[in-house]
Wavefront OBJ file of the C-alpha trace (Angstrom):
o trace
v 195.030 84.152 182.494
v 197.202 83.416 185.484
v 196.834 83.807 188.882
v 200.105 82.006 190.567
v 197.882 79.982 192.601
v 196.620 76.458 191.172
v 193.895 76.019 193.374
v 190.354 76.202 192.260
v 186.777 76.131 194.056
v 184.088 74.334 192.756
v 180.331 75.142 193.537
v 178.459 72.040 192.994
v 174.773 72.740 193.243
v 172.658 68.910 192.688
v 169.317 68.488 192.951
v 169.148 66.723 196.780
v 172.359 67.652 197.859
v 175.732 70.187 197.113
v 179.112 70.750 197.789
v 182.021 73.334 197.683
v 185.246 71.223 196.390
v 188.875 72.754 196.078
v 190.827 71.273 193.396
v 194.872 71.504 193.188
v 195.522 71.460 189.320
v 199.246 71.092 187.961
v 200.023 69.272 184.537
v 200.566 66.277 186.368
v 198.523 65.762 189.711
v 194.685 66.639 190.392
v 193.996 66.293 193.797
v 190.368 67.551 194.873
v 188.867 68.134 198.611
v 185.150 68.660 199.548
v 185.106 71.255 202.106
v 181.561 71.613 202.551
v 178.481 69.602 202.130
v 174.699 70.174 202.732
v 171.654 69.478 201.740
v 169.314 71.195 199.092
v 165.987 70.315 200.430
v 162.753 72.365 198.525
v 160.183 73.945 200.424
v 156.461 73.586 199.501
v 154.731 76.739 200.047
v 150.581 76.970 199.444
v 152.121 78.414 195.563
v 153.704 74.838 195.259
v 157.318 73.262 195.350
v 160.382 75.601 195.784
v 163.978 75.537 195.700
v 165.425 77.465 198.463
v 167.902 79.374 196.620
v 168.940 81.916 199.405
v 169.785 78.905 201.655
v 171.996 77.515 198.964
v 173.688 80.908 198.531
v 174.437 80.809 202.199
v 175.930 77.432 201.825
v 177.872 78.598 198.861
v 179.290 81.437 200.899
v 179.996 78.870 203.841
v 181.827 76.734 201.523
v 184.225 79.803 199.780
v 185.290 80.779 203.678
v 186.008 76.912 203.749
v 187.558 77.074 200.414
v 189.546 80.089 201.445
v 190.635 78.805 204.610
v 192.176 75.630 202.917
v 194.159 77.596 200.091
v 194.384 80.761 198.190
v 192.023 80.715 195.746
v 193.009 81.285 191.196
v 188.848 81.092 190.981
v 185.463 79.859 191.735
v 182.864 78.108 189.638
v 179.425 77.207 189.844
v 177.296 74.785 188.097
v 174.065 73.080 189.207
v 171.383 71.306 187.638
v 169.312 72.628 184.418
v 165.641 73.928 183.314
v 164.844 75.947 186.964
v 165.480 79.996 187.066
v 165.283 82.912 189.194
v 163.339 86.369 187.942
v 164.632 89.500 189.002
v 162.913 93.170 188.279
v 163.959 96.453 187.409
v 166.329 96.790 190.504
v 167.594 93.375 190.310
v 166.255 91.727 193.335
v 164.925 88.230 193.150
v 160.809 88.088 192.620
v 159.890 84.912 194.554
v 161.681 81.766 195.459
v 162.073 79.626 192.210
v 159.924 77.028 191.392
v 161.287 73.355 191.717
v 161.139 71.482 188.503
v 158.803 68.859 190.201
v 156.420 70.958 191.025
v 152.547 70.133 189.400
v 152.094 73.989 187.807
v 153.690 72.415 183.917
v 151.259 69.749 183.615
v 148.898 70.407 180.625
v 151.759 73.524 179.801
v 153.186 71.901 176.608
v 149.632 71.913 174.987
v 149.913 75.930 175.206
v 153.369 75.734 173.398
v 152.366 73.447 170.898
v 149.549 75.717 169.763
v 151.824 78.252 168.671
v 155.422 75.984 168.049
v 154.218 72.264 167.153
v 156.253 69.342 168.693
v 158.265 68.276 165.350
v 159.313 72.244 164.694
v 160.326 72.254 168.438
v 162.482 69.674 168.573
v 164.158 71.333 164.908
v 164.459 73.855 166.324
v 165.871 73.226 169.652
v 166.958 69.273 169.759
v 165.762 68.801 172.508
v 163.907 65.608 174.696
v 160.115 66.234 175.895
v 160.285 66.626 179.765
v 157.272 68.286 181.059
v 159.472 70.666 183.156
v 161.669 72.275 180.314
v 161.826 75.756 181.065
v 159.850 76.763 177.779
v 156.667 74.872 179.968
v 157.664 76.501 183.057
v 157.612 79.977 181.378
v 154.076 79.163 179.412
v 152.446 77.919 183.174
v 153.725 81.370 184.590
v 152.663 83.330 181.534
v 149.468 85.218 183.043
v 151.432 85.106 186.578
v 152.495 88.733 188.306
v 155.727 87.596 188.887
v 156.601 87.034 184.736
v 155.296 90.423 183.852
v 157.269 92.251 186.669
v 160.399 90.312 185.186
v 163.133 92.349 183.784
v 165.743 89.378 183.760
v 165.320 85.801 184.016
v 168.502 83.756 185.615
v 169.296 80.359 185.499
v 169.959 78.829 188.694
v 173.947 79.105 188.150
v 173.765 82.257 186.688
v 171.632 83.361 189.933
v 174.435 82.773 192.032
v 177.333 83.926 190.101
v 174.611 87.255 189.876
v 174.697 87.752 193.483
v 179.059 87.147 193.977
v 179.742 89.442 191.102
v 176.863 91.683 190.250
v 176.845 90.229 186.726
v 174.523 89.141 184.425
v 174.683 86.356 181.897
v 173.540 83.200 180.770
v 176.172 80.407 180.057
v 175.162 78.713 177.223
v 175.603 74.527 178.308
v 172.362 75.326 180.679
v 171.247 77.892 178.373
v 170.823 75.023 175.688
v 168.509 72.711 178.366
v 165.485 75.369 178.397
v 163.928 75.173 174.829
v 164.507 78.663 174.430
v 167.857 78.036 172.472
v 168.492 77.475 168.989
v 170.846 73.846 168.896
v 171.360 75.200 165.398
v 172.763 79.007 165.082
v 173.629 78.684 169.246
v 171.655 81.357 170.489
v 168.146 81.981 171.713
v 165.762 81.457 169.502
v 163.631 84.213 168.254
v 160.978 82.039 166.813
v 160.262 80.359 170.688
v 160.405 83.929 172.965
v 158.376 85.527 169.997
v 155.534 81.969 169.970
v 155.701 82.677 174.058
v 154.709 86.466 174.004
v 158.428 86.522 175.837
v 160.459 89.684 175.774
v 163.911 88.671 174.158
v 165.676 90.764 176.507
v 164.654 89.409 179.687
v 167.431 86.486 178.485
v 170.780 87.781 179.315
v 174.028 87.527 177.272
v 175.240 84.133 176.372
v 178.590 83.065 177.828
v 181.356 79.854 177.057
v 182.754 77.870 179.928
v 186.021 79.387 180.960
v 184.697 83.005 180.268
v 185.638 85.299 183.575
v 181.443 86.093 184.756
v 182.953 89.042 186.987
v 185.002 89.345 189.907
v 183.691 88.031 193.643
v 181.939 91.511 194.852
v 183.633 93.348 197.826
v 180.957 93.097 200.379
v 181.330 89.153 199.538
v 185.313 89.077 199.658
v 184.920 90.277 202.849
v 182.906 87.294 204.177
v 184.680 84.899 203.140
v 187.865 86.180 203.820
v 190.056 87.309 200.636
v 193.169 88.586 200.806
v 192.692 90.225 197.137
v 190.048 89.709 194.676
v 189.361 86.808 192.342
v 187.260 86.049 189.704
v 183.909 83.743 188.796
v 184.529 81.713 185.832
v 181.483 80.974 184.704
v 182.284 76.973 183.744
v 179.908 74.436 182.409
v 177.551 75.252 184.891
v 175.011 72.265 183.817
v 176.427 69.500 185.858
v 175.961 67.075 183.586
v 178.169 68.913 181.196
v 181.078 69.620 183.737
v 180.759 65.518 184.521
v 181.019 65.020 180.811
v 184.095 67.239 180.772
v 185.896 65.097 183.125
v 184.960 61.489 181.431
v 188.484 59.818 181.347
v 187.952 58.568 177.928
v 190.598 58.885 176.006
v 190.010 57.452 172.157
v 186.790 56.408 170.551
v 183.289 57.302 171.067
v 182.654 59.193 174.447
v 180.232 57.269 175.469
v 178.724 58.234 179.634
v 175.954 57.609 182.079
v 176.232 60.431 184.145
v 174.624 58.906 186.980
v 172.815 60.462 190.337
v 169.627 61.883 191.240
v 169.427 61.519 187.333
v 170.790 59.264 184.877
v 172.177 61.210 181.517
v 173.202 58.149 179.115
v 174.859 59.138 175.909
v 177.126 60.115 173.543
v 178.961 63.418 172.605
v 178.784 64.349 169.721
v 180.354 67.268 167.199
v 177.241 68.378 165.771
v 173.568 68.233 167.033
v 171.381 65.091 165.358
v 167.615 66.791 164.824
v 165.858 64.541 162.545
v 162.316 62.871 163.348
v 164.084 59.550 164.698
v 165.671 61.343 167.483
v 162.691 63.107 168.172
v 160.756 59.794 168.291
v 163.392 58.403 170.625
v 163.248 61.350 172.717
v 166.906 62.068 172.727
v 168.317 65.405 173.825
v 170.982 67.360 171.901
v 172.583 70.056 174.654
v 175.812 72.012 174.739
v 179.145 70.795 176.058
v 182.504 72.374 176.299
v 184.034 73.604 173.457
v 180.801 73.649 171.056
v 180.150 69.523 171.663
v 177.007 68.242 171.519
v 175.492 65.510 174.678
v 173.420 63.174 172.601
v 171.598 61.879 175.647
v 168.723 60.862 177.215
v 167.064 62.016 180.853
v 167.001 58.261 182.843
v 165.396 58.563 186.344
v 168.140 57.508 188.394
v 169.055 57.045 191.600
v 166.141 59.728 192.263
v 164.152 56.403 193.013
v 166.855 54.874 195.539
v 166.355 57.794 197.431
v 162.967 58.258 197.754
v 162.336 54.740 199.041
v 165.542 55.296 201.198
v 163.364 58.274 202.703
v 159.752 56.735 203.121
v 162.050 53.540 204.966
v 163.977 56.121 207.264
v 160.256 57.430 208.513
v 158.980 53.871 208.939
v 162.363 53.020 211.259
v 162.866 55.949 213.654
v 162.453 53.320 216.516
v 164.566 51.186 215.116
v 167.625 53.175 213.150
v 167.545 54.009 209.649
v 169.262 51.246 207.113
v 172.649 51.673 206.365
v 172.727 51.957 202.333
v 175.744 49.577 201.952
v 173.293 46.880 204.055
v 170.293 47.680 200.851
v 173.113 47.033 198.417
v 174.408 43.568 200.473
v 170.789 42.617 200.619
v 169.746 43.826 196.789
v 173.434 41.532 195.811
v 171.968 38.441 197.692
v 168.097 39.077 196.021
v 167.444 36.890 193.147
v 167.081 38.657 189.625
v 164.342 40.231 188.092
v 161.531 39.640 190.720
v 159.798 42.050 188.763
v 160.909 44.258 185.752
v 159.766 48.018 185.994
v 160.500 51.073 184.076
v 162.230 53.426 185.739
v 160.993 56.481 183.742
v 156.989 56.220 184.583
v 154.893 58.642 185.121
v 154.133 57.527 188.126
v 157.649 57.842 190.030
v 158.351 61.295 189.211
v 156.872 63.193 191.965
v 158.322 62.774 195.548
v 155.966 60.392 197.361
v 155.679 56.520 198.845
v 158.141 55.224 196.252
v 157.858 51.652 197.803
v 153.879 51.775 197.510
v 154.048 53.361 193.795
v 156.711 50.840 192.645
v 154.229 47.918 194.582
v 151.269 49.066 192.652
v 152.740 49.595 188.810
v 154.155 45.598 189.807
v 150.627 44.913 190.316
v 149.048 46.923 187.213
v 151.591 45.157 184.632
v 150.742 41.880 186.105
v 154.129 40.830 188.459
v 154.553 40.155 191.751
v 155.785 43.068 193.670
v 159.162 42.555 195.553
v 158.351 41.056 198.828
v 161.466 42.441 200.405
v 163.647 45.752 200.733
v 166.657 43.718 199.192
v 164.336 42.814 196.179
v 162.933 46.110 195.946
v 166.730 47.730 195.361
v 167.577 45.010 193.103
v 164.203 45.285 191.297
v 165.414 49.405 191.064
v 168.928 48.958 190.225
v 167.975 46.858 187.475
v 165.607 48.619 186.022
v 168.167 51.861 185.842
v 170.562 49.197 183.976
v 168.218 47.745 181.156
v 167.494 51.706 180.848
v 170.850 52.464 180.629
v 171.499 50.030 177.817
v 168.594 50.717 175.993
v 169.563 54.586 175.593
v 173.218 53.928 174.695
v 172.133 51.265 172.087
v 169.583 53.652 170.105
v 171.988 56.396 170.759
v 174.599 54.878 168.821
v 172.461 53.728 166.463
v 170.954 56.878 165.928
v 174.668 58.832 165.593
v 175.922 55.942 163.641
v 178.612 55.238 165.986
v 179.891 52.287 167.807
v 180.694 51.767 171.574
v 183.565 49.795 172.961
v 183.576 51.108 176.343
v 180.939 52.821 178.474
v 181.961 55.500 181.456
v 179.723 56.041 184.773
v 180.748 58.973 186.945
v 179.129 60.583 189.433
v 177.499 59.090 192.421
v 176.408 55.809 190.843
v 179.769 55.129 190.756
v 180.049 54.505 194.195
v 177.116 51.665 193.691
v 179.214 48.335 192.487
v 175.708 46.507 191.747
v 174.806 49.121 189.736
v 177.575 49.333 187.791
v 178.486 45.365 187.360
v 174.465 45.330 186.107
v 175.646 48.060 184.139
v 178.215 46.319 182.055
v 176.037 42.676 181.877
v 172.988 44.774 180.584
v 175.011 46.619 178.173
v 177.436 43.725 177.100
v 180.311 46.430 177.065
v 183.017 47.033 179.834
v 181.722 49.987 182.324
v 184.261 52.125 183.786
v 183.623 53.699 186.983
v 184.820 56.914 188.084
v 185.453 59.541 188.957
v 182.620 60.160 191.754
v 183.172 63.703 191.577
v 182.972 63.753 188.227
v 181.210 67.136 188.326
v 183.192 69.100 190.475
v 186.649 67.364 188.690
v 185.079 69.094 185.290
v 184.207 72.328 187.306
v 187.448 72.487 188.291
v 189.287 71.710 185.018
v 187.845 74.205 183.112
v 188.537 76.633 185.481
v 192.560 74.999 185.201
v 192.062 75.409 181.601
v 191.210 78.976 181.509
v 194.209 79.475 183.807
v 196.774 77.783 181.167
v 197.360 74.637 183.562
v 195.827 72.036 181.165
v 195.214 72.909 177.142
v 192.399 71.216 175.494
v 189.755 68.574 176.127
v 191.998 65.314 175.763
v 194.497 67.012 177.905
v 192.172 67.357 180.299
v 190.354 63.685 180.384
v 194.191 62.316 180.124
v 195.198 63.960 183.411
v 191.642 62.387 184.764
v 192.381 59.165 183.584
v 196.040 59.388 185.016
v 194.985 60.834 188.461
v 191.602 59.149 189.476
v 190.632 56.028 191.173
v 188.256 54.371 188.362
v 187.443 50.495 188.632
v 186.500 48.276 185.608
v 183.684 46.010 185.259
v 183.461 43.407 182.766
v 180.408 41.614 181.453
v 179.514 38.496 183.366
v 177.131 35.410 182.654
v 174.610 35.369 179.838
v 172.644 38.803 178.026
v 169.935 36.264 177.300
v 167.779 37.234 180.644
v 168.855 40.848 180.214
v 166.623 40.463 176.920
v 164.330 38.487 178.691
v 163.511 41.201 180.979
v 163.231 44.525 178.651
v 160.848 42.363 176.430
v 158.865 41.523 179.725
v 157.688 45.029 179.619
v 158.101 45.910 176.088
v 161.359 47.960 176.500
v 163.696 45.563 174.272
l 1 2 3 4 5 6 7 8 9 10 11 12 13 14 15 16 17 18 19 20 21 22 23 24 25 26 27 28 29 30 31 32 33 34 35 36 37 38 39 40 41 42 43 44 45 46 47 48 49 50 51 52 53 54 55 56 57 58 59 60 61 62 63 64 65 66 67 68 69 70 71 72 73 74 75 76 77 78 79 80 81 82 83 84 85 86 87 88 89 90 91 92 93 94 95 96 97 98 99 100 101 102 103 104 105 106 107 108 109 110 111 112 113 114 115 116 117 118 119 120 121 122 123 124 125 126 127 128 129 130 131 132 133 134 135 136 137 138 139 140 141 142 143 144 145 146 147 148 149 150 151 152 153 154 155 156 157 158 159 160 161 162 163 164 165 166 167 168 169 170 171 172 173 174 175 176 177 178 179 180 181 182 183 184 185 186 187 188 189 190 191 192 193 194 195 196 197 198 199 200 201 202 203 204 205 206 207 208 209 210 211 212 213 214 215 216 217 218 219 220 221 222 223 224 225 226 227 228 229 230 231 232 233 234 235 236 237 238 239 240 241 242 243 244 245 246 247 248 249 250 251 252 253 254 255 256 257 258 259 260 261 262 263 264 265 266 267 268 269 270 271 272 273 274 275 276 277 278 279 280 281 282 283 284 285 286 287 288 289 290 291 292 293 294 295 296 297 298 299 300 301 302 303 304 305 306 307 308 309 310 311 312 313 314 315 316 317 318 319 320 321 322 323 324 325 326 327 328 329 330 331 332 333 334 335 336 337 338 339 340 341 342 343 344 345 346 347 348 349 350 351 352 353 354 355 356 357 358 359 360 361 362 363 364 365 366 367 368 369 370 371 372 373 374 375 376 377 378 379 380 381 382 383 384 385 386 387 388 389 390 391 392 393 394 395 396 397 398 399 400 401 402 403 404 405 406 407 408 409 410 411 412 413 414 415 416 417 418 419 420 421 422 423 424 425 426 427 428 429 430 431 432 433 434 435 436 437 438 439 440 441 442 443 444 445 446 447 448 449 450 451 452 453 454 455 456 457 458 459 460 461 462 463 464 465 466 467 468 469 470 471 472 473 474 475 476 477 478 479 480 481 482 483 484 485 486 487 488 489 490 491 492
C-alpha cells in the first residue's frame, strides 16, 4: 500500500477527552501535531449515563478538515477506549445513544452470566479480568430491553465511527478481545458466550487486524472535510491501550508498560495468552495487541481519581479561580508521605461523584486520618496509583515467569513527574516516561506500517525511541516505607 503522502491522521477517542493528531512518518523522523482537541463529556438521560457519540463524530469530522487543512492525508485511524458499543437495526441507523460504561444498569448483571457460563469457564474461555462493565454484563442488563431485540448489528465504539466515514462494518479484533464475547484461545467470538447469552452470532460483525483498509472515507464525508481524492480508514488498534502499547519505546527485554490516564493498564505483553486459575485469582486480563500479542495487564484506576477531585475543587472555587494542576503537583511534592494509604481500585471511587468526600470517608472507615489538605490529598492519590502500579507489574511477572529491568509509562501520566519518580521508588526499577501521545504515536504507526514506511514492531518502537522526548527516573531513598504502606492496607 502506498499513497505518496506520509502523513497520517489519528482519531483518538479517551474516555474524558479526544483528539485528531497528524503524524509525518519517514524511516527516520516522526513528528506528530494535535490539530484538534475537545472534550467527551456523557450525558445522563432519565435511562442513565450516555456517551454522546454523535458529538464525538462531529468532532472527528472537525478534526479531519483540520487534518486536511495541515497536509494531504495517506489515511485515517480511529481508536478509543474498550467494552461500550453502538446497536444499529435493519437499516443501519444507530438505536439510542450508547450507554457509558459507568453507568449503574451492570450491577447484579454478572450473576445472570454466571448462571449459564460460571466465573472459572469464563475467564478459560476468554482471559479476561472481572470488571462489572465488560460488555458480556452490558449485553445481559439490556437482554429483555427493546433496543437489543431490534438490533441487527452491534458496533464497538471505533467501529461506530469508522461505520459512519466508510459505510463499513467490522469489528477489529484488539477491542473485540475486551468484551468477553471473544475466544483469547481460537481468536474469534466465542460461540459458547453469544449461545449462554440467548445472543444472535451475527449481530457481531467480521473480525479485522490493525492495518486492515475498513473502507474508504464516504463521498458525502470527503466533501466536508475537504479531499482532494479519496482515502482510506485503516482500521488500527483501535483499543487505545493497544495503540499506546504499540508505540512503547522498548527495545530488548520484557515489554513491560503502565499505560497511564483516565486508567492505568500495568503489564506485560506477552506471545501467548496465560488462562490458568492464578491469573484468574489475580484478576489479570489477557487482550489482543498488534500482530497476535497478548497485554497481560491489569485495569488500575488512574488518574480517573485526579480528575474527579480536580472537578468537585473547580465547583467549590468559581469565586476564586480554579487551581492550576502544576500548583496540586508543587503542593502534593512539598506534602509529607503517606498521610494515609488508600486503594485506588475501591468500589467506592468508581462512579463520578465528591471524590474528596469518598476518599475522606474510606480514610476514616480503615482507621487513618484523612488528608487535611489538597496537597496531601494528591499525594495521598498519586501514591496510591504507584504502590498499585508495582503491585500489578510484580504478580504480573511472576505470573508470566518473566523478569523486569525497566518499566515504560506513556500516556498522560507521563506528563506527572511525581507520579512517575513514585513510580520508579515503588517499583524499585527505572521508569521511563514517554511518549505522552503514546496512543495517537501507535495510531499513527500502524497506519505507517500498512503504508510500507516502517516494517515490523521493533522497527517501529526503535524509530519511537529515536524520535521522542522520554525522561528517566531512577529509584530514590529506601523501598522499606513503600512496603510499609501496601501492608498498611493489606495490599503488599
Amino acid at each position: 500500500m502506498s499513497s505518496g503522502t506520509n502523513a497520517f491522521a489519528a482519531a483518538d477517542l479517551g474516555a474524558t477527552s479526544g483528539r485528531v493528531v497528524v503524524g509525518h512518518v519517514t524511516r527516520d523522523s516522526l513528528h506528530t501535531e494535535v490539530v484538534h482537541r475537545f472534550a467527551n463529556t456523557p450525558v445522563r438521560l432519565p435511562d442513565g449515563l450516555h456517551w454522546d457519540v454523535l458529538g464525538l463524530y462531529r468532532e472527528i469530522v472537525t478534526g479531519l478538515c483540520r487534518a486536511a487543512d495541515a497536509a494531504p492525508l495517506a489515511s485515517v485511524g480511529i481508536d478509543s477506549w474498550a467494552v461500550d458499543y453502538g446497536l444499529l437495526d435493519a437499516d443501519g441507523t444507530l438505536i439510542g445513544a450508547p450507554f457509558h460504561y459507568r453507568d449503574r444498569r451492570t450491577e447484579g448483571a454478572a450473576e445472570k452470566v454466571w448462571k449459564h457460563v460460571n466465573g472459572p469457564e469464563l475467564y478459560r474461555i476468554t482471559g479476561l479480568q472481572h470488571l462489572a462493565f465488560n460488555t458480556v454484563f452490558q449485553l445481559a442488563a439490556a437482554q429483555d430491553s427493546v433496543a437489543l431485540s431490534q438490533a441487527r448489528q452491534l458496533l464497538l465504539i471505533p467501529d461506530l465511527m469508522t461505520y459512519w466515514l466508510t459505510g463499513s462494518l467490522g469489528a477489529e479484533i484488539t477491542n473485540a478481545s475486551t468484551t468477553g464475547l471473544f475466544d483469547a484461545s481460537s481468536g474469534d467470538w466465542s460461540s459458547r458466550i453469544t449461545g449462554a447469552l440467548g445472543l444472535d452470532r451475527s449481530i457481531l460483525p467480521g473480525l479485522r487486524q490493525p492495518g486492515e483498509v475498513a473502507g474508504q472515507v464516504l463521498p458525502h464525508v470527503s466533501e466536508e472535510i475537504g479531499l482532494t481524492s479519496p482515502i482510506d480508514v485503516l482500521t488500527v488498534a483501535s483499543h487505545d491501550t493497544a495503540s499506546a502499547v504499540a508505540a512503547v519505546p522498548a527495545l530488548e527485554g520484557t515489554v513491560a508498560y503502565i499505560s497511564c490516564g483516565t486508567w492505568s493498564l500495568a503489564g506485560l505483553e506477552l506471545e501467548q495468552p496465560i488462562l490458568n486459575h492464578a491469573a484468574r485469582a489475580a484478576n489479570f486480563t489477557n487482550e489482543r495487541g498488534v500482530d497476535g500479542t497478548i497485554r497481560f495487564l491489569r485495569n488500575i484506576m488512574g488518574m480517573w481519581l485526579l480528575e474527579e477531585c480536580r472537578r468537585v475543587w473547580a465547583r467549590q472555587d468559581r469565586a476564586a479561580g480554579q487551581a492550576e494542576h502544576a500548583d496540586l503537583i508543587a503542593q502534593a511534592t512539598a506534602a509529607p508521605p503517606f498521610a494515609a494509604v488508600v486503594d485506588p481500585d475501591a468500589p467506592d471511587f468508581a462512579a463520578p461523584g465528591d471524590m474528596p468526600a469518598r476518599i475522606d470517608a474510606f480514610c476514616r472507615r480503615t482507621g487513618q486520618h484523612p488528608p487535611t489538605s489538597r496537597g496531601s490529598l494528591v499525594r495521598t492519590i498519586l501514591e496510591a496509583l504507584a504502590l498499585a502500579h508495582a503491585r500489578t507489574l510484580t504478580e504480573a511477572a511472576q505470573l508470566a515467569g518473566q523478569q523486569i529491568d525497566t518499566v515504560h509509562l506513556v500516556g498522560g501520566g507521563a506528563r506527572n513527574e511525581l507520579l512517575c519518580q513514585l513510580t520508579a521508588d515503588a517499583t524499585g526499577l527505572p521508569v521511563v516516561a514517554g511518549p505522552v501521545e503514546a496512543t495517537a504515536i501507535g495510531n499513527i504507526l500502524v497506519q505507517a506500517r500498512a503504508h510500507g514506511i516502517v516494517h515490523d514492531r521493533h522497527d517501529l518502537r526503535a524509530l519511537v525511541a529515536r524520535t521522542q522526548p522520554l525522561r528517566r527516573y531512577t529509584p530514590s531513598g529506601p523501598h522499606r516505607p513503600w512496603r510499609d504502606a501496601a501492608a498498611r492496607l493489606g495490599l503488599g
